[in-house]
C-alpha positions as YAML, in Angstrom:
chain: A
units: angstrom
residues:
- id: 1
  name: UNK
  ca: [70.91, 186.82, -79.29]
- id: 2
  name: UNK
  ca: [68.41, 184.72, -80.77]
- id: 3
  name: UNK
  ca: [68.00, 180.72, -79.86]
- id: 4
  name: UNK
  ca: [67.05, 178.01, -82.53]
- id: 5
  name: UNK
  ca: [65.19, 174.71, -81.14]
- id: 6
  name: UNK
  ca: [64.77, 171.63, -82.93]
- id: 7
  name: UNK
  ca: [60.84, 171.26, -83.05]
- id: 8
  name: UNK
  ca: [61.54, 167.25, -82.47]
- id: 9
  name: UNK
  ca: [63.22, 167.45, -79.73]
- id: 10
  name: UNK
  ca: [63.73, 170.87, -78.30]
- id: 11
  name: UNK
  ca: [67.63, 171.22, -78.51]
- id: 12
  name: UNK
  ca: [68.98, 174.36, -78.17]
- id: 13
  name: UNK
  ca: [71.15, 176.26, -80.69]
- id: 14
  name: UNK
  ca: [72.38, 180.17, -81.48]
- id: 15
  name: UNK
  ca: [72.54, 179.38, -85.16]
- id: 16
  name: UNK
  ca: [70.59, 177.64, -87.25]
- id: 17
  name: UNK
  ca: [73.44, 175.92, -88.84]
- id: 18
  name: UNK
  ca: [74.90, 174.41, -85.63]
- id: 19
  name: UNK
  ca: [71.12, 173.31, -84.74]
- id: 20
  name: UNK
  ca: [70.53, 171.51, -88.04]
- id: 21
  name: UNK
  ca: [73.95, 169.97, -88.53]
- id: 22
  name: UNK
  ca: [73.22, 167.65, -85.71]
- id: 23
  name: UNK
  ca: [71.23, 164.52, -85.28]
- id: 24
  name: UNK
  ca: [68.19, 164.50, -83.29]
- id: 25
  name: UNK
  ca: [67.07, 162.13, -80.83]
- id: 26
  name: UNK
  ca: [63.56, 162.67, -81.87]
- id: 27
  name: UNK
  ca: [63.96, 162.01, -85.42]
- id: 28
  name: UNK
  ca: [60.48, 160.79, -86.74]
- id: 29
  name: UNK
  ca: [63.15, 158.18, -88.95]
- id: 30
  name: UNK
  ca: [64.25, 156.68, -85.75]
- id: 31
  name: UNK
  ca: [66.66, 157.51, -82.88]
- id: 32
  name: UNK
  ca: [69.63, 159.72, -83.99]
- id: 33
  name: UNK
  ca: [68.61, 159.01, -88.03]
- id: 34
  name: UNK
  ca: [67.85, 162.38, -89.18]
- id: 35
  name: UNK
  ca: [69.31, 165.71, -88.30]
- id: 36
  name: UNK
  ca: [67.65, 168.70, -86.04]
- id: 37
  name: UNK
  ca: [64.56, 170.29, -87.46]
- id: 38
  name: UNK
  ca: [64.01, 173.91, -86.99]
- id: 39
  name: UNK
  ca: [60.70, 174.81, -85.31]
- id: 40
  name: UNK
  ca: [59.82, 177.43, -86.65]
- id: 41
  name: UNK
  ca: [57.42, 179.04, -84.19]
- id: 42
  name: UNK
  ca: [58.70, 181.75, -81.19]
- id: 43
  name: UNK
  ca: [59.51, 181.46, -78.38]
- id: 44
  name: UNK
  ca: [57.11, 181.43, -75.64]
- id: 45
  name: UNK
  ca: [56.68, 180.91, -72.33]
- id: 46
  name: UNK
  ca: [54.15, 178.06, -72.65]
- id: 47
  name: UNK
  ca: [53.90, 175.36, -75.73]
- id: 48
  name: UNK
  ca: [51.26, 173.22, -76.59]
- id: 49
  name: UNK
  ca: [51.26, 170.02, -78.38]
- id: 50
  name: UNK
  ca: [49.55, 170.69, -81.83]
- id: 51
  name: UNK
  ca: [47.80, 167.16, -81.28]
- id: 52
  name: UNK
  ca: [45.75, 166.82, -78.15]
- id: 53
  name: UNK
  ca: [46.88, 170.50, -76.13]
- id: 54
  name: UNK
  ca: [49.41, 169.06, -73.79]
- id: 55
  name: UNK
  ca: [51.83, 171.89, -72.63]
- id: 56
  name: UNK
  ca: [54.66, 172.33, -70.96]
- id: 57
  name: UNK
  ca: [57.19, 175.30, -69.91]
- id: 58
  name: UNK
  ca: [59.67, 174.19, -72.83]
- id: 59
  name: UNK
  ca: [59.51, 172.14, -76.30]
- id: 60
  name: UNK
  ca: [62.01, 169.75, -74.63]
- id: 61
  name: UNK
  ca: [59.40, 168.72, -71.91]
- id: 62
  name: UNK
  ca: [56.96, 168.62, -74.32]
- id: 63
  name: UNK
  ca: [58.22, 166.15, -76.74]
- id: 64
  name: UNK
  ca: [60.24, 163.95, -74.30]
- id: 65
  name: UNK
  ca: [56.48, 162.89, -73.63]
- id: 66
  name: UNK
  ca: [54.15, 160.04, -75.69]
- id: 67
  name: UNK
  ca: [51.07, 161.66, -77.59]
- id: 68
  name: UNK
  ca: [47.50, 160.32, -77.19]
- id: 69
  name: UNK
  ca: [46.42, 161.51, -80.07]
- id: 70
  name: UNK
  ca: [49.34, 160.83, -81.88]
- id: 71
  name: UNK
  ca: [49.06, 159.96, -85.86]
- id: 72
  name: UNK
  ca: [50.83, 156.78, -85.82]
- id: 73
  name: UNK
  ca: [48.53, 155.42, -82.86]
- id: 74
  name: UNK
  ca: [47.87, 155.79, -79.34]
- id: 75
  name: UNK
  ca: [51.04, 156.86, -77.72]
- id: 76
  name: UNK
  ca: [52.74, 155.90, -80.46]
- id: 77
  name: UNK
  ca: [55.18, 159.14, -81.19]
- id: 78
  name: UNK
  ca: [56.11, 162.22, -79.50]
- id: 79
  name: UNK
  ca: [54.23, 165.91, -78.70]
- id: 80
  name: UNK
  ca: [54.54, 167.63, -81.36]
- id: 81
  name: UNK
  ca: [54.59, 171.90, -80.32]
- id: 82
  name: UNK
  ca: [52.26, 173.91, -82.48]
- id: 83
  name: UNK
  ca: [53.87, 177.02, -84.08]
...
């Protein structure tokens, strides 16, 4: 059985549907304003943020940390995990 994540936040979902219905702590709107995004990438056992090559053993790791190299400033938003 396959597993969805939410490329914001790293929830965890077997169906697409159920992961995108819900609203994502992550949300680059704002806390809990804006549903799941799929990430569309596989799964590995080793992702790497896409904007300064943090990684971590799981997407939820990676983006529950602050980004140097973030777009909207020093620190300023999440990892984001490269596909």
């Amino acid at each position: 059985m396959a597993n969805y994540y939410c490329e914001n936040c790293g929830a965890k979902n077997s169906s697409v549907a159920g992961l995108t219905s819900g609203n994502c702590k992550n949300h680059p709107n704002g806390t809990f304003k804006g549903k799941h995004q799929l990430y569309e990438g596989t799964e590995k056992s080793q992702y790497t943020c896409k904007l300064c090559g943090t990684k971590n053993s799981s997407i939820a790791g990676l983006t529950s940390g602050n980004c140097k190299n973030h777009p909207n400033g020093t620190f300023k938003g999440k990892h984001q995990p490269a596909k």
